[in-house]
N, CA, C and O of each residue as an XYZ file, in Angstrom:
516
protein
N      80.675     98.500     84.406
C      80.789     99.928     84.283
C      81.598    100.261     83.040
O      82.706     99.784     82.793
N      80.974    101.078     82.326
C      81.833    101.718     80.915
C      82.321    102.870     81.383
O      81.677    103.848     81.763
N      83.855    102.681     81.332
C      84.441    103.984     80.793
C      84.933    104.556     79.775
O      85.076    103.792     78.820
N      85.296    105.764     79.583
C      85.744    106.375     78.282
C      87.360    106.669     78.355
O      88.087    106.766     79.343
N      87.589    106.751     77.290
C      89.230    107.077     76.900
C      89.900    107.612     77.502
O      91.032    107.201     77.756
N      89.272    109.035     78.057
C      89.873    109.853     78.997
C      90.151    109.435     80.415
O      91.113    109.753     81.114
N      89.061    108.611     80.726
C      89.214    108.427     81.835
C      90.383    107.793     82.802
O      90.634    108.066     83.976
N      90.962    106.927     81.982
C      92.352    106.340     82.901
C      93.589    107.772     82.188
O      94.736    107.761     82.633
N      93.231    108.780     81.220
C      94.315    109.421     80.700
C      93.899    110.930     82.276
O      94.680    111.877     82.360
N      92.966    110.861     83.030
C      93.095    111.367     83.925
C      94.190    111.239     85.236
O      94.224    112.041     86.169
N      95.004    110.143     85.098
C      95.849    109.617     86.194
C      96.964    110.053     85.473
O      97.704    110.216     86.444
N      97.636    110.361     84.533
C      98.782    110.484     83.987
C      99.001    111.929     85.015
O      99.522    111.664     86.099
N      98.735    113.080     84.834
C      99.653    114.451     85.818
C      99.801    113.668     87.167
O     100.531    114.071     88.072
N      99.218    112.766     87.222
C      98.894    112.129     88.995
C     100.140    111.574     89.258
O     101.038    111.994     89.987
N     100.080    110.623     88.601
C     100.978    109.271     88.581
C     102.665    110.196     88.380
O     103.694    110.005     89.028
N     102.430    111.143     87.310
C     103.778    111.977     86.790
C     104.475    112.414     88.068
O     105.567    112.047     88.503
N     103.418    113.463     88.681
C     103.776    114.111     89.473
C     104.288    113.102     90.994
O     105.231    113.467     91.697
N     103.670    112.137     91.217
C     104.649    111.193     92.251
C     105.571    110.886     91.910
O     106.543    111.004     92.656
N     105.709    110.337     90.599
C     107.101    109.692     90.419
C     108.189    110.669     90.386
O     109.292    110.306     90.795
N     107.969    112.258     89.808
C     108.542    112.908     90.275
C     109.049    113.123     91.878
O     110.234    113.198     92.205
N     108.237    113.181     92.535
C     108.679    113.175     93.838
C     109.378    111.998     94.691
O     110.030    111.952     95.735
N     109.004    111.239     93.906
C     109.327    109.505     94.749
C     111.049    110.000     94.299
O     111.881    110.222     95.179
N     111.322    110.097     93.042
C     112.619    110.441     92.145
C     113.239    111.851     93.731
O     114.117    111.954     94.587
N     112.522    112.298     93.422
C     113.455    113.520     94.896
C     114.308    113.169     95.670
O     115.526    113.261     95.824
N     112.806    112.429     96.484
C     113.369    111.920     97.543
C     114.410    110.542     97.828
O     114.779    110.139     98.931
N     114.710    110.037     96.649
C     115.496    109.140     96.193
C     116.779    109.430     96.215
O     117.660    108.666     96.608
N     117.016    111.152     95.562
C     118.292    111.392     95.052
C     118.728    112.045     96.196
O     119.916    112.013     96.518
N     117.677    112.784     97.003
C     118.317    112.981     98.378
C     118.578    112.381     99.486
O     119.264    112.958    100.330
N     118.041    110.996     99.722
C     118.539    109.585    100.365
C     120.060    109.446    100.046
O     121.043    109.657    100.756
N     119.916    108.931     98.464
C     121.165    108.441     97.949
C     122.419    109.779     98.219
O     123.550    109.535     97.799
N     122.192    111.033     98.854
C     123.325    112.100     98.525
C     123.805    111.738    100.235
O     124.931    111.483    100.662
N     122.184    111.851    101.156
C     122.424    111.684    102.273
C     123.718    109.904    102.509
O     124.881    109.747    102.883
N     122.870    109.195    102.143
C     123.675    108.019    102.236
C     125.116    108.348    101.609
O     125.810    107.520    102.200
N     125.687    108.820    101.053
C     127.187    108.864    100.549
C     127.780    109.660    101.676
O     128.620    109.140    102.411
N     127.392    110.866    101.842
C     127.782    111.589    103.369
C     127.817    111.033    104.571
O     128.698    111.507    105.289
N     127.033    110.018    105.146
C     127.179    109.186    106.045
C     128.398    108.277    105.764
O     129.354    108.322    106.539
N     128.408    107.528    104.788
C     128.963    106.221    104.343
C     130.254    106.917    104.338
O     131.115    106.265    104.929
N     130.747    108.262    103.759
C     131.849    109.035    104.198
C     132.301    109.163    106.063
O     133.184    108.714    106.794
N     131.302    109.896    106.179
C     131.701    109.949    107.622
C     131.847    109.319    108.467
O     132.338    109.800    109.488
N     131.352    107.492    108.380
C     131.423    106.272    108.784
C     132.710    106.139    108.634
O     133.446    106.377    109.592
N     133.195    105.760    107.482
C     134.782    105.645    107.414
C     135.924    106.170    108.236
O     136.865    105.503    108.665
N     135.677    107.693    108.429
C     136.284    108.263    108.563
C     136.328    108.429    110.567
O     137.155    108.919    111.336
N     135.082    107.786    110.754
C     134.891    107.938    112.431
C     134.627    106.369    112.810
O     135.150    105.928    113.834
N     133.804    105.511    111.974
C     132.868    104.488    112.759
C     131.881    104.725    113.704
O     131.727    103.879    114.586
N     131.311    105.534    113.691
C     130.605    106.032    114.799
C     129.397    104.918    114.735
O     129.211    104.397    113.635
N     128.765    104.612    115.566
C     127.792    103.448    115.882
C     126.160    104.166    115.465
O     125.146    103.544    115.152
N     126.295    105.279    115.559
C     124.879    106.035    115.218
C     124.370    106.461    113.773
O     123.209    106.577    113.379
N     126.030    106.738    112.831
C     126.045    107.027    111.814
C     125.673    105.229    111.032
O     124.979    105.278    110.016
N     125.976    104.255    111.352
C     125.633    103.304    111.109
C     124.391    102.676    111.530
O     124.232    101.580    110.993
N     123.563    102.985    112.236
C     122.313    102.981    112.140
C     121.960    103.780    111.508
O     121.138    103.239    110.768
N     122.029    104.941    111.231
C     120.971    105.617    110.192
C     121.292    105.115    108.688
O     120.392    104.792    107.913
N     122.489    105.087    108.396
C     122.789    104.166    106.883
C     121.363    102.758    107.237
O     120.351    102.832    106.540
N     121.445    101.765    108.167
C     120.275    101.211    108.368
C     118.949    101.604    107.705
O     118.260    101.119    106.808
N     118.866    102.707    108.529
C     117.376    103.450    108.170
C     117.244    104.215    107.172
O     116.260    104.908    106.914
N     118.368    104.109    106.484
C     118.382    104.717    104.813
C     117.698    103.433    103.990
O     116.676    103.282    103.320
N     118.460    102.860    104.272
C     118.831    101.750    103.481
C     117.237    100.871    103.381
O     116.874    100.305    102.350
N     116.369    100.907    104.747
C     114.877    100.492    104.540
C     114.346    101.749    103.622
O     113.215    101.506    103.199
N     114.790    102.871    103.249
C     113.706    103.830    103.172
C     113.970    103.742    101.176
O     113.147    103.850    100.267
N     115.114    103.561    101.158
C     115.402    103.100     99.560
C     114.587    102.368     99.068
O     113.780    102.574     98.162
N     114.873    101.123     99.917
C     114.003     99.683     99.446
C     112.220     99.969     99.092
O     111.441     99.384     98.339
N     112.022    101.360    100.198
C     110.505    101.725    100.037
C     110.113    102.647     99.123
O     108.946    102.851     98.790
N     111.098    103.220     98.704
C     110.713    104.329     97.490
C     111.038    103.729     96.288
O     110.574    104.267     95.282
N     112.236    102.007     96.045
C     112.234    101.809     94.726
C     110.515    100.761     94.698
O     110.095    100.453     93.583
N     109.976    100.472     95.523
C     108.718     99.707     95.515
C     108.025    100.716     95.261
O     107.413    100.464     94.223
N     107.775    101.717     95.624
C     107.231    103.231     95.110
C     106.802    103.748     93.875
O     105.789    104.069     93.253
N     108.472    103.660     93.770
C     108.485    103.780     92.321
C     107.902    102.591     91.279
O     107.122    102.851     90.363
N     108.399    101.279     91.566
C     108.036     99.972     90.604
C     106.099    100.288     90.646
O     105.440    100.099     89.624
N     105.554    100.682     91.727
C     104.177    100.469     91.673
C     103.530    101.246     90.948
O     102.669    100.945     90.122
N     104.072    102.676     91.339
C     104.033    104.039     90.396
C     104.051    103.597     89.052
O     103.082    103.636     88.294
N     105.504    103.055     88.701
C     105.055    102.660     86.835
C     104.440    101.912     86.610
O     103.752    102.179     85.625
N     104.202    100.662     87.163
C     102.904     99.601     87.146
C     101.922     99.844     86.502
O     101.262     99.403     85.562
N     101.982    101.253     87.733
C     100.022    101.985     87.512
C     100.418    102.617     86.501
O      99.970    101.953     85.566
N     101.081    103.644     85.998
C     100.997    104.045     85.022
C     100.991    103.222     83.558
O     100.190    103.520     82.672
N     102.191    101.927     83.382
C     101.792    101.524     81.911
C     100.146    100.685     82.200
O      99.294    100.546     81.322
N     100.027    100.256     83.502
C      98.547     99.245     83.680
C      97.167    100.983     83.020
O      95.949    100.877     82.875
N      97.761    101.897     82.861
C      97.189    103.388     82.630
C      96.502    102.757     80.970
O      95.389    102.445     80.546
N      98.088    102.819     80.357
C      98.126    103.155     78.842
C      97.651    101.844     78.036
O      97.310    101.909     76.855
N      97.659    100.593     78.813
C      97.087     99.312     78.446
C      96.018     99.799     78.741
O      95.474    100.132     77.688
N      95.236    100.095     79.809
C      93.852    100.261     79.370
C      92.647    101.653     78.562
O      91.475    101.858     78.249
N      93.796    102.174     78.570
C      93.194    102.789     77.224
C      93.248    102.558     75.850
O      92.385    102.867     75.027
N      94.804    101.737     75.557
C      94.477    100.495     74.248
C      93.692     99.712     74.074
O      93.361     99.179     73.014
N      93.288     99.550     75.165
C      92.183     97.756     75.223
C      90.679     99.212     75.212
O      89.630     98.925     74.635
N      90.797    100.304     75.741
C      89.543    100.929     75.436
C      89.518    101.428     74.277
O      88.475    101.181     73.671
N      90.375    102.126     73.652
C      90.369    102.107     71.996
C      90.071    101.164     71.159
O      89.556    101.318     70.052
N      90.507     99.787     71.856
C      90.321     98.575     70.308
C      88.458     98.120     71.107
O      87.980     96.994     70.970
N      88.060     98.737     71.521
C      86.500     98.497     72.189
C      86.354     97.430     72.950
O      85.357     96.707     72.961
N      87.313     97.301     73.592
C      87.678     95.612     74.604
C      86.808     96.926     76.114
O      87.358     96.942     77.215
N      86.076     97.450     75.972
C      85.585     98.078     77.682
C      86.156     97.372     78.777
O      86.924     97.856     79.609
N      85.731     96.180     78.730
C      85.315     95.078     80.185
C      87.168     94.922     80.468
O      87.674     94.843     81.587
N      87.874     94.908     79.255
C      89.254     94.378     79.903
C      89.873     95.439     79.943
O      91.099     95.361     79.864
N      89.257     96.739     80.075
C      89.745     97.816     79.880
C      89.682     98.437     81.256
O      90.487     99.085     81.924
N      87.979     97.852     81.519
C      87.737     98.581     83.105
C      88.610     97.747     84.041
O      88.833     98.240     85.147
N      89.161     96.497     83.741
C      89.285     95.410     84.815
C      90.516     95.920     84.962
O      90.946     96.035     86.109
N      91.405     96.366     83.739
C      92.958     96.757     83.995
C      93.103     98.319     84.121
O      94.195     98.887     84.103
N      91.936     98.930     84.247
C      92.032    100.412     85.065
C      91.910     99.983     86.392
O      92.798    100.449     87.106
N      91.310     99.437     86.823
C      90.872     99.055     88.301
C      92.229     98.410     88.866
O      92.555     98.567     90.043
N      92.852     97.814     88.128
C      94.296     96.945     88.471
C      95.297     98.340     88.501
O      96.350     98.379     89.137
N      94.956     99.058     87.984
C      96.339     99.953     88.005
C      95.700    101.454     88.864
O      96.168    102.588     88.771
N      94.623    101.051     89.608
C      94.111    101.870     90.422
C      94.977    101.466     92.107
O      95.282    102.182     93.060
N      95.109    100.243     91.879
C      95.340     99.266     93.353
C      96.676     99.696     93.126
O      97.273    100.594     93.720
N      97.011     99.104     92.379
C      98.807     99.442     92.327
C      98.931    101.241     92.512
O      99.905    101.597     93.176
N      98.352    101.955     92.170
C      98.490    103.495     92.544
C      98.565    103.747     94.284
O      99.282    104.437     95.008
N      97.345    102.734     94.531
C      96.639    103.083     95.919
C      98.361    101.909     96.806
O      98.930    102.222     97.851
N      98.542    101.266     96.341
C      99.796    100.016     97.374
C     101.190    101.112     97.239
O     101.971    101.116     98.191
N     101.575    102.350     95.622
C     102.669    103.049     95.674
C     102.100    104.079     96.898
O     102.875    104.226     97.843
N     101.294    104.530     96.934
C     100.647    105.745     97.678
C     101.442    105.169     99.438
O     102.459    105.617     99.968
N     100.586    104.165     99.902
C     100.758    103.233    100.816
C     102.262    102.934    101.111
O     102.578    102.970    102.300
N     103.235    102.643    100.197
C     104.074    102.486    100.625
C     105.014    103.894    101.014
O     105.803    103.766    101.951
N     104.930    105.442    100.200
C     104.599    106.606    100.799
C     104.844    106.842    102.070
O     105.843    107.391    102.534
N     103.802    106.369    102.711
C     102.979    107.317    103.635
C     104.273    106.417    104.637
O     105.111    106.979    105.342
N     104.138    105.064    104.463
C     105.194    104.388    105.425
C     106.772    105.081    105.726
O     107.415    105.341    106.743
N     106.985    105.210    104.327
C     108.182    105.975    103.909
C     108.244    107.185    104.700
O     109.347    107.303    105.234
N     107.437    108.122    104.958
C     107.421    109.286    105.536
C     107.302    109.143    106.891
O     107.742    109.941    107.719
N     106.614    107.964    107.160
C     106.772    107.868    109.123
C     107.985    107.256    109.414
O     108.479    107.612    110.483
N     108.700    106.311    108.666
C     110.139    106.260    109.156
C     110.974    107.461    108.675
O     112.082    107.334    109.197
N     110.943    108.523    107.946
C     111.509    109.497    107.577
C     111.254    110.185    108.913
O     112.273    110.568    109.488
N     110.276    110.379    109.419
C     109.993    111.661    110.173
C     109.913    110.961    111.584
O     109.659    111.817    112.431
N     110.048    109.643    112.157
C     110.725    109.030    113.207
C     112.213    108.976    113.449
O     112.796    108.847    114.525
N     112.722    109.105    112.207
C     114.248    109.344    112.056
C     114.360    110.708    112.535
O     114.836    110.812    113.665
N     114.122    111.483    112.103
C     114.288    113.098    112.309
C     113.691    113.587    113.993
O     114.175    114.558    114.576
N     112.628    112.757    114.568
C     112.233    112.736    116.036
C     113.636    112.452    116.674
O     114.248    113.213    117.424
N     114.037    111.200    116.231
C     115.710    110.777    117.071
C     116.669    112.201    117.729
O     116.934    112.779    118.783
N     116.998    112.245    115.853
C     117.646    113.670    115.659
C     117.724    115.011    116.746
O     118.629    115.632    117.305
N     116.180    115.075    116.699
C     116.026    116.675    117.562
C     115.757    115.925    118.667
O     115.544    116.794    119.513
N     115.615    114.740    119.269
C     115.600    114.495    120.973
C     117.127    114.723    121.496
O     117.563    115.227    122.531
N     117.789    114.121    120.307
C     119.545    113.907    120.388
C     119.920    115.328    120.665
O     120.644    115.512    121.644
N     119.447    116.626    119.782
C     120.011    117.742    120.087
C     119.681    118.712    121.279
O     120.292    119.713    121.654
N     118.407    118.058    121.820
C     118.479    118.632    123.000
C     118.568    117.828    124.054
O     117.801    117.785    125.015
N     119.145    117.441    123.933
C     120.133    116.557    125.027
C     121.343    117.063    125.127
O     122.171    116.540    125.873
């Protein structure tokens, strides 16, 4: 299959716009985690130390997020060099490579958001109790 120039320069607002968000939700982990890690100190509470836990997986999943996110994006700009110098075939093979890596950041996402939003189930069972 031949593609054209544009075609992997179609993923760039894509790719931008996650890493923007992956970046969000990063800096609001990391604000959440200092407020805990405060209030741990200051109490030990056994619950506040599990959720540092469940921070602490959700980091590990948004910096893989992120690493896949840029992956796909420079695996982007390599194959539109290799489609500029008229290399097609190693052009389509490393669009297709930085398609997977888009589709494994996406994936790791979606994981990210069901332990986000299993965390927050805890939360509101806890408050009405």
């Amino acid at each position: 299959m031949e593609i054209s120039l544009t075609t992997p320069a179609l993923l760039f607002p894509a790719i931008s716009l996650l890493l923007l968000a992956y970046t969000n939700r990063f800096l609001t982990i990391a604000g959440l985690i200092r407020n805990l890690h405060k209030s741990y100190i200051e109490t030990s509470d056994v619950n506040i130390k599990a959720q540092i836990g469940n921070l602490k997986r959700r980091v590990y999943l948004i910096k893989n997020m992120q690493s896949f996110g840029i992956f796909s994006l420079l695996l982007c700009v390599l194959s539109m060099f290799l489609i500029y110098e008229s290399l097609q075939t190693w052009g389509s093979i490393i669009f297709g490579i930085s398609l997977v890596l888009l589709m494994v950041s996406l994936i790791l996402s979606i994981i990210e958001i069901q332990i986000s939003v299993k965390a927050l189930n805890i939360q509101l069972e806890r408050m009405e109790n």
